[in-house]
C-alpha positions as CSV (number, residue, x, y, z in Angstrom):
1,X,18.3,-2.1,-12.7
2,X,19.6,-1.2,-9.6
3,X,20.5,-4.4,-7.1
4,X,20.7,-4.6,-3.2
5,X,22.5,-7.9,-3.5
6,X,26.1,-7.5,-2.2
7,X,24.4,-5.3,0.8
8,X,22.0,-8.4,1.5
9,X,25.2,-11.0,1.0
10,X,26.7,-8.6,3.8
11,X,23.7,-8.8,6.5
12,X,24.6,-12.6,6.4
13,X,28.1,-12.5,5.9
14,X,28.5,-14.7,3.0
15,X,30.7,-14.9,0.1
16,X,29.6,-14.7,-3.4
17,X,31.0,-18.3,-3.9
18,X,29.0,-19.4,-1.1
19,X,25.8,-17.5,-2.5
20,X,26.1,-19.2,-5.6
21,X,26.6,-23.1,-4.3
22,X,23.4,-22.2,-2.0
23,X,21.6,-21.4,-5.3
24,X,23.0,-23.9,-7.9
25,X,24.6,-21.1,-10.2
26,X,28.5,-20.0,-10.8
27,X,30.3,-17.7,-8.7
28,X,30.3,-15.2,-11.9
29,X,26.8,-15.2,-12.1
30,X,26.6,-13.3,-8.7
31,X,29.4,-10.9,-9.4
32,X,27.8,-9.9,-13.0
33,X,24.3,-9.7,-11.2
34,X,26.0,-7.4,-8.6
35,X,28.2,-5.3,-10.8
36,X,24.7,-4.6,-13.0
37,X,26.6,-6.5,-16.2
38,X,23.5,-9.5,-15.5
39,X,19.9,-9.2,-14.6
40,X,19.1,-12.4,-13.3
41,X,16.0,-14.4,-14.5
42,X,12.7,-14.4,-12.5
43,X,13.5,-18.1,-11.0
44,X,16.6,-16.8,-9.7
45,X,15.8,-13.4,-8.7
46,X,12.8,-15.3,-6.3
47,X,15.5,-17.9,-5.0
48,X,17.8,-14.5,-4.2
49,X,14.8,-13.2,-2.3
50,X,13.6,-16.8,-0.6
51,X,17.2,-17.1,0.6
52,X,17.6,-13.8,1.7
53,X,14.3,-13.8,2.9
54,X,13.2,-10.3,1.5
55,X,10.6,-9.3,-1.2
56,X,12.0,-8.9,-4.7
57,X,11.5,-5.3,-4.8
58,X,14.0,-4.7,-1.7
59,X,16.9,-7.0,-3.7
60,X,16.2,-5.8,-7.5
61,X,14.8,-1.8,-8.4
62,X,14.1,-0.3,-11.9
63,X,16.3,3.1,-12.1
C-alpha cells in the first residue's frame, strides 16, 4: 500500500513526533507507516485523515 503521509505531515509542517502525540501512538508507528513496513489499522488510518483533514483514499492507496 502506497502512503501520502510524510507529504501530508509536510503541508502542515509537523514532525512525526508531533504527529504521533496528536494521535495517541509512538513516534515509530508513524515512521513504519511511512516507510510502508506498517499499514495502520482503520481507527488510525481515519484519525490520520480527520487530522489531516483529507479522505482516506488521498493518505493511503492500494498499489
Amino acid at each position: 500500500m502506497q502512503n501520502f503521509l510524510k507529504i501530508e505531515r509536510a503541508k502542515k509542517n509537523i514532525t512525526q513526533a508531533e504527529l504521533a502525540k496528536e494521535l495517541a501512538v509512538s513516534r515509530l508507528t508513524i515512521h513504519s507507516i511511512e516507510s510502508g513496513k506498517f499499514n495502520p489499522s482503520v481507527q488510525l488510518a481515519l484519525k490520520m485523515a480527520a487530522f489531516f483533514e483529507v479522505k482516506v483514499e488521498d493518505l493511503f492507496q492500494l498499489d
